[in-house]
MIRODO-733985 format. One record per residue: residue in three letters; residue number from 1; x, y, z of N, C-alpha, C, CB in turn. Coordinates in Angstrom, 1 decimal, m for minus. Each point is the difference from the previous one (the first is absolute). Glycine has a CB too. Layout:
<pts>
PT code pos n_xx n_yy n_zz ca_xx ca_yy ca_zz c_xx c_yy c_zz cb_xx cb_yy cb_zz
PT ALA NUM X Y Z X Y Z X Y Z X Y Z
...
</pts>
This chain:
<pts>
PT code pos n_xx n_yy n_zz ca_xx ca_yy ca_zz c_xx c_yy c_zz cb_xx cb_yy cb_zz
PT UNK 1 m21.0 m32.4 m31.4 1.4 0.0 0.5 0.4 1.3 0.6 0.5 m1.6 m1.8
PT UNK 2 m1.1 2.9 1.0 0.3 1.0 0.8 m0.4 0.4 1.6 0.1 0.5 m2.5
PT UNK 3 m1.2 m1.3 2.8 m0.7 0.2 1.7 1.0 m0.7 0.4 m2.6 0.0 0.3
PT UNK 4 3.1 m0.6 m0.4 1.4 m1.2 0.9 0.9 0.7 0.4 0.0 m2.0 m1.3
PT UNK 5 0.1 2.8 m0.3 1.9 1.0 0.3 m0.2 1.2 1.1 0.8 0.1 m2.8
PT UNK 6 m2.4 0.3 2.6 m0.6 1.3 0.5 0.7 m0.4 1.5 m2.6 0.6 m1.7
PT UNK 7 1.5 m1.9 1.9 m0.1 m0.4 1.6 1.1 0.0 0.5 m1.6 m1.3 m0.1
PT UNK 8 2.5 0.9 m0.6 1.2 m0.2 0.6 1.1 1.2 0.2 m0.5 m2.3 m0.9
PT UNK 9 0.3 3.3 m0.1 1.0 0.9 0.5 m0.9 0.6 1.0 1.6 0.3 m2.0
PT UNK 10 m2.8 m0.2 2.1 m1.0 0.5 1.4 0.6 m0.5 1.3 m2.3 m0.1 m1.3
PT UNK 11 2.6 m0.9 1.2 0.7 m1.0 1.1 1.2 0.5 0.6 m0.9 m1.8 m1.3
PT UNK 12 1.8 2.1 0.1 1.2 0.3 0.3 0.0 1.0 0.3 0.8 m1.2 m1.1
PT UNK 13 m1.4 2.5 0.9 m0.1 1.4 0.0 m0.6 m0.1 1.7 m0.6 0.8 m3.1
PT UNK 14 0.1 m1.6 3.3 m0.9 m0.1 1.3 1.1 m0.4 0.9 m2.4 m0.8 m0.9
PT UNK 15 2.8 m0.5 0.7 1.6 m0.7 0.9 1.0 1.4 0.3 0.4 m2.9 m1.7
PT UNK 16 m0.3 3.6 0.7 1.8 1.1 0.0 m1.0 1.0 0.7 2.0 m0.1 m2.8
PT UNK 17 m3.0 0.0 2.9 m0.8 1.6 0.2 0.2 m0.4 2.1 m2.6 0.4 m3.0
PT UNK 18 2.2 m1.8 3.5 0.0 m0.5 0.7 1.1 m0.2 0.8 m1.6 m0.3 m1.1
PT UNK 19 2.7 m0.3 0.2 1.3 m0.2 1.0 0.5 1.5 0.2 0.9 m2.5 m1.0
PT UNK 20 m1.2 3.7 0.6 0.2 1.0 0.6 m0.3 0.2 0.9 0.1 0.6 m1.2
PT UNK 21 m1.2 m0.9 2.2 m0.7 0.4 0.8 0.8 m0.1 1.4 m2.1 m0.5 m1.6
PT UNK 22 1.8 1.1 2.4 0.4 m0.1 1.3 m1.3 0.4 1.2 2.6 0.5 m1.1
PT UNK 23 m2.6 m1.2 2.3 m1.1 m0.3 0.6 0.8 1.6 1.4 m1.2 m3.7 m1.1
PT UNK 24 0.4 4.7 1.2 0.2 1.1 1.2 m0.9 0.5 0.5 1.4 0.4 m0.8
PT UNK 25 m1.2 m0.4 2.2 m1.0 0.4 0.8 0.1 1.2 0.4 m0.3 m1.9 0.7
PT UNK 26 m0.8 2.9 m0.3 m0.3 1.6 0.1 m0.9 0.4 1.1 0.2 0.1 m2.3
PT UNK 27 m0.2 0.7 3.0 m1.1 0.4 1.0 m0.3 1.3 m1.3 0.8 m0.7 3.4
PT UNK 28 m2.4 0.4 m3.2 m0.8 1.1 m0.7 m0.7 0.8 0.7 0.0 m1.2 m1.4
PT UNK 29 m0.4 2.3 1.1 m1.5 0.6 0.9 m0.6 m0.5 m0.9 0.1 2.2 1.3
PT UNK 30 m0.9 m2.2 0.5 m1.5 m0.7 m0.8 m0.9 0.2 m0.9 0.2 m0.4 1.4
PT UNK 31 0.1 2.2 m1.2 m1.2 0.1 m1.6 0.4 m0.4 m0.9 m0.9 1.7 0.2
PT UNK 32 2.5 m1.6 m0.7 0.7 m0.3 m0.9 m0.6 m1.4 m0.4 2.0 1.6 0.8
PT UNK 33 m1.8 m2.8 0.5 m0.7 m0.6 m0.6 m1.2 m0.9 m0.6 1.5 0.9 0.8
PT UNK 34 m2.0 0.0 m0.2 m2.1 0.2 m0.4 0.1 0.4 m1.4 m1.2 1.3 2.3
PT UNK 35 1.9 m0.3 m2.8 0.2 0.1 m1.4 0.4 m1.0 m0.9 0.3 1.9 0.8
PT UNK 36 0.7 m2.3 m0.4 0.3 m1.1 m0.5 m0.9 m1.2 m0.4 1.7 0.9 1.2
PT UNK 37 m2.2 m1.4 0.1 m1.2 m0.9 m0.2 m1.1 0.8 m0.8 0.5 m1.2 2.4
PT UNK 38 m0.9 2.0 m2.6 m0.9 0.5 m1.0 0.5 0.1 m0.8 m1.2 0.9 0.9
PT UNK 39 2.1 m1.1 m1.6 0.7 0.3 m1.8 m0.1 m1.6 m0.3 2.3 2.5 0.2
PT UNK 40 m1.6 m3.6 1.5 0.0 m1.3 m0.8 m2.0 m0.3 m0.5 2.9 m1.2 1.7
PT UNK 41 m3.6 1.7 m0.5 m1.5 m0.4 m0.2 m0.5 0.9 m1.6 m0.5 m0.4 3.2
PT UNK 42 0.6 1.0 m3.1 m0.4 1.3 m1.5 0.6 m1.0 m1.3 0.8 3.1 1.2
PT UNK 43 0.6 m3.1 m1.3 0.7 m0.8 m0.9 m0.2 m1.3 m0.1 1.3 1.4 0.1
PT UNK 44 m1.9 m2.3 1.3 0.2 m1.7 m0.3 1.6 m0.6 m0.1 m2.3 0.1 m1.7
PT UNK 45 2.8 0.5 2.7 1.7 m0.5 0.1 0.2 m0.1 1.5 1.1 1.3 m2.3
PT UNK 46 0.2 m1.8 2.4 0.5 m0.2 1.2 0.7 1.0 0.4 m0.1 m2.0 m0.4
PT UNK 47 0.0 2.4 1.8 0.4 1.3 0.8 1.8 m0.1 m0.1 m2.4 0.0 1.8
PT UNK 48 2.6 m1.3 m2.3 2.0 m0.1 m0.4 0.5 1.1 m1.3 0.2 m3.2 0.5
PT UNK 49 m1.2 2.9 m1.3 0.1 0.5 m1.4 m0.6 1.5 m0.3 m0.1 m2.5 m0.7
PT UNK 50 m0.9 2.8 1.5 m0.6 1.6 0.2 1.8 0.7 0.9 m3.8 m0.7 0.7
PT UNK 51 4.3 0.0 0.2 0.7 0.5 0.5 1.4 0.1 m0.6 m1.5 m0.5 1.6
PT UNK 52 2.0 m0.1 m2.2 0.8 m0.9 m0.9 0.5 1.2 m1.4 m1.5 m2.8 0.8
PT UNK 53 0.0 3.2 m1.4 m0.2 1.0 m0.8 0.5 1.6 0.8 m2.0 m1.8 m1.2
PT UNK 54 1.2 1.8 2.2 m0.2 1.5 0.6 1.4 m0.1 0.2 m2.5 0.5 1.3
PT UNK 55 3.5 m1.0 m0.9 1.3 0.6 0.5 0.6 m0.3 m1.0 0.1 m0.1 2.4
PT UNK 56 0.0 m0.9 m3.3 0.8 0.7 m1.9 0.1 1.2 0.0 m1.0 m1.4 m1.8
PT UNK 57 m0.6 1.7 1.3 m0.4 1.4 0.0 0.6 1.0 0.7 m1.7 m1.0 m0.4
PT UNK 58 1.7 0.5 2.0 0.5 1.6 0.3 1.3 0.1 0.4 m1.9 0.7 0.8
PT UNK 59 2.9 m2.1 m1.3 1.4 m0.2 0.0 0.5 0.9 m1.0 m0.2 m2.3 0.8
PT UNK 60 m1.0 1.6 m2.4 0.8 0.8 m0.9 m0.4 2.0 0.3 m0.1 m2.6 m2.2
PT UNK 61 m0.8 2.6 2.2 m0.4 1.5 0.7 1.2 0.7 0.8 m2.5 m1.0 0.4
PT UNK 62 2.8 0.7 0.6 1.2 0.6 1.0 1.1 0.0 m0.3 m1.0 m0.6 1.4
PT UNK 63 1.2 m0.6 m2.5 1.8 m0.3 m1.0 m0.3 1.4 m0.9 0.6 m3.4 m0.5
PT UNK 64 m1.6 4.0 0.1 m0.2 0.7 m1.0 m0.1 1.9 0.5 m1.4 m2.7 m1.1
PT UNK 65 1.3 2.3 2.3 m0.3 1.2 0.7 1.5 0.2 0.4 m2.6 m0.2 0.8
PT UNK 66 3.5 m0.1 m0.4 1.1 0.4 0.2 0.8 0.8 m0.9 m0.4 m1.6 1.3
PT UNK 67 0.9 2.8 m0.2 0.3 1.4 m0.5 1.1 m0.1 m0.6 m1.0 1.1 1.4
PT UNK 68 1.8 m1.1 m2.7 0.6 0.7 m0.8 1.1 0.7 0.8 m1.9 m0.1 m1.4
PT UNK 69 2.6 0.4 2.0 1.1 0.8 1.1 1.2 0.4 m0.9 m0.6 m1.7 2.3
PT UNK 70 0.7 3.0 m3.1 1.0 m0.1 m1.1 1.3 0.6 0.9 m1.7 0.3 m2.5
PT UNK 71 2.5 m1.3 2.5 1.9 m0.7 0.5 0.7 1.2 m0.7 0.0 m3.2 m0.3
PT UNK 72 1.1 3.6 0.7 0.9 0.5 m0.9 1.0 m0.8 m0.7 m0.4 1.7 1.3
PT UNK 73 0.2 m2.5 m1.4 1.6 m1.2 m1.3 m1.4 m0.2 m1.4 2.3 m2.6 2.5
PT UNK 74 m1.6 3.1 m3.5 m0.8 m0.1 m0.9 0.6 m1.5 m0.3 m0.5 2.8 m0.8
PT UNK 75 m0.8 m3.7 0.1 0.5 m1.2 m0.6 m0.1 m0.4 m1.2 m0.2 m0.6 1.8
PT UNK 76 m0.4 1.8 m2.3 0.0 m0.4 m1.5 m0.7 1.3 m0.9 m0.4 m2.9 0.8
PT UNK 77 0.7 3.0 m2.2 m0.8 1.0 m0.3 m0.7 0.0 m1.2 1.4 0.8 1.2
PT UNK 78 m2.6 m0.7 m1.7 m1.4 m0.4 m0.3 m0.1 1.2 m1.0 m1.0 m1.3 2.2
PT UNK 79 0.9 1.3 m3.8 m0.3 1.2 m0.8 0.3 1.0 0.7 m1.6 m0.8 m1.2
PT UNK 80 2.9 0.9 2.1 0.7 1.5 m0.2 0.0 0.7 1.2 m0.7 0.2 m2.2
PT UNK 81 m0.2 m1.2 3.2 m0.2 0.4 1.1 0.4 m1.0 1.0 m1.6 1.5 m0.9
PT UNK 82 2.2 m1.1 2.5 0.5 m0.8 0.4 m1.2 m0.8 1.4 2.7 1.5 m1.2
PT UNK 83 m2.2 m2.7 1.3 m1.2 m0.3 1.0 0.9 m0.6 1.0 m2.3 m0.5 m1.4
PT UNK 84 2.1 1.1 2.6 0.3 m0.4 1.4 m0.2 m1.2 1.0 m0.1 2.0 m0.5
PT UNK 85 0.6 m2.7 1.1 m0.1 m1.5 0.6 m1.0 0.7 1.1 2.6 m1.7 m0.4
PT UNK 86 m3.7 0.6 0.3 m0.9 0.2 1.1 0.5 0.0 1.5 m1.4 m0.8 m1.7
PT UNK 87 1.4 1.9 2.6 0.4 m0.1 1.1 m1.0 m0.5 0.7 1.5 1.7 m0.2
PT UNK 88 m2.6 m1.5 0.5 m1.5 m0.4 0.6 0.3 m1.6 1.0 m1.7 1.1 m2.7
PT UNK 89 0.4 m1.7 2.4 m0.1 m1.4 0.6 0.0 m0.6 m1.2 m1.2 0.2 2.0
PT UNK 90 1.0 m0.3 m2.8 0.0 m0.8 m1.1 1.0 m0.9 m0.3 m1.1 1.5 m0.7
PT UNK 91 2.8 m1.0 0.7 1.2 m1.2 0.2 m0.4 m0.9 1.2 2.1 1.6 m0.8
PT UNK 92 m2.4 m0.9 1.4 0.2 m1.1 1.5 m1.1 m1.1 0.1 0.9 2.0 1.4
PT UNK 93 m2.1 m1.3 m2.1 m0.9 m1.2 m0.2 0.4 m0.9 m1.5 m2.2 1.7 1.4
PT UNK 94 2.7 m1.4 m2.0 0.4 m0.6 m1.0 1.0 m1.0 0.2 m0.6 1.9 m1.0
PT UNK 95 1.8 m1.8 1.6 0.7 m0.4 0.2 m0.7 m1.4 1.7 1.7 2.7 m1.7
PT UNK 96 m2.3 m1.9 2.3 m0.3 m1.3 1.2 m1.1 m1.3 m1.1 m0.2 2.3 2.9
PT UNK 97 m0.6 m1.2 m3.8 m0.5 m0.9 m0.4 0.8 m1.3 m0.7 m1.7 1.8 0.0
PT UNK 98 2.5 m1.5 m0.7 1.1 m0.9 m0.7 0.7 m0.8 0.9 0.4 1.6 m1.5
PT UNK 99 m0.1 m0.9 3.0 0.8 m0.8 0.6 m1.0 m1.3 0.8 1.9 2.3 0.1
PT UNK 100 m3.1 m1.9 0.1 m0.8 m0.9 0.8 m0.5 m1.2 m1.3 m1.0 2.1 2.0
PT UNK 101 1.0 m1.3 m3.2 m0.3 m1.1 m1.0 0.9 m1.3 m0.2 m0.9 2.1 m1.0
PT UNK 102 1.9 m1.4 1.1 1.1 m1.5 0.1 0.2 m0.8 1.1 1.2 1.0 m1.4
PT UNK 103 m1.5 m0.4 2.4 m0.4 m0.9 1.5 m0.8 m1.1 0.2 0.2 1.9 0.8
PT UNK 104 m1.5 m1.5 m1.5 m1.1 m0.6 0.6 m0.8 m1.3 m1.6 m0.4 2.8 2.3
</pts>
């Protein structure tokens, strides 16, 4: 009984994982995508999912790299010390991201 339940939330996990998806097209260089094709041939996958992975990756990478820009309006204060609203890119990517999220 438990392979049934297994299969099935596999299923479902698969469906929600899926109706996320959205289908976009890219001009690449070409080595770029020679590499590519060698990670799907190395790994045994499809060049959607080698690619699919690589820009998660360097989405979350680049969300992560953005600079810190300390604002003068303090917004709050933290064991005693005060921390300042990020002036940087970070609202603005935060905020477009929110706003495109409810768009689409």
């Amino acid at each position: 009984m438990n392979i049934f339940k297994e299969m099935l939330s596999q299923w479902e996990s698969k469906s929600q994982e899926n109706a996320d998806r959205v289908e976009y097209t890219l001009t690449l260089r070409k080595h770029d995508l020679i590499k590519i094709k060698a990670f799907a041939e190395a790994y045994e996958l499809d060049e959607a999912t080698i690619t699919e992975g690589l820009l998660q990756a360097a989405i979350k990478e680049a969300e992560q790299a953005i600079p810190y820009v300390k604002g003068s309006q303090v917004i709050r204060i933290e064991e005693g010390e005060e921390v300042y609203a990020d002036a940087g890119k970070t609202p603005a990517f935060v905020e477009a991201e929110q706003n495109l999220s409810k768009t689409k």
